[in-house]
Steps between C-alpha positions, in 0.01 A plus 500: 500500500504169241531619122357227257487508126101506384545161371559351831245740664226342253611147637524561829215778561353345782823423725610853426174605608534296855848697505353807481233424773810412714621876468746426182481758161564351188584718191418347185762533192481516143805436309679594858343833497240571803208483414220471780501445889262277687517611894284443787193712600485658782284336764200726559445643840235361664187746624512624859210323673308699763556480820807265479691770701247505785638462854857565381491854472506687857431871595675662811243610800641900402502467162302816452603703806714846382867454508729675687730621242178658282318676762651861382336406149246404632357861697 
């Protein structure tokens, strides 16, 4: 985390800016009292397309015969 007083933010807004891209936070200062934060946003997740997972996903032969250990539960 870089702390910078808000005279030096105003000068250098855009190189803090590339900082923060980079993962950094800055907090901002006032008189050297905290005053704001500038942090990274999250990256957004990007939307399931369908049918990506097609071929990958495999079902056993017996998938749907009774088990064993059920077939008291099951009568």
């Amino acid at each position: 985390m870089t702390t910078v007083a808000i005279e030096q933010a105003k000068i250098n807004f855009l190189r803090l800016i590339d900082e923060v891209v980079l993962g950094e936070h800055i907090v901002i200062t006032r008189n050297n009292i905290p005053v704001a934060e500038i942090v990274p946003l999250p990256h957004p997740r990007p939307k399931p397309t369908f049918g990506s997972a097609k071929g990958l996903i495999k079902m056993a032969e017996n998938f749907d015969a009774p088990i064993e250990d059920f077939q008291d539960y099951t009568e």
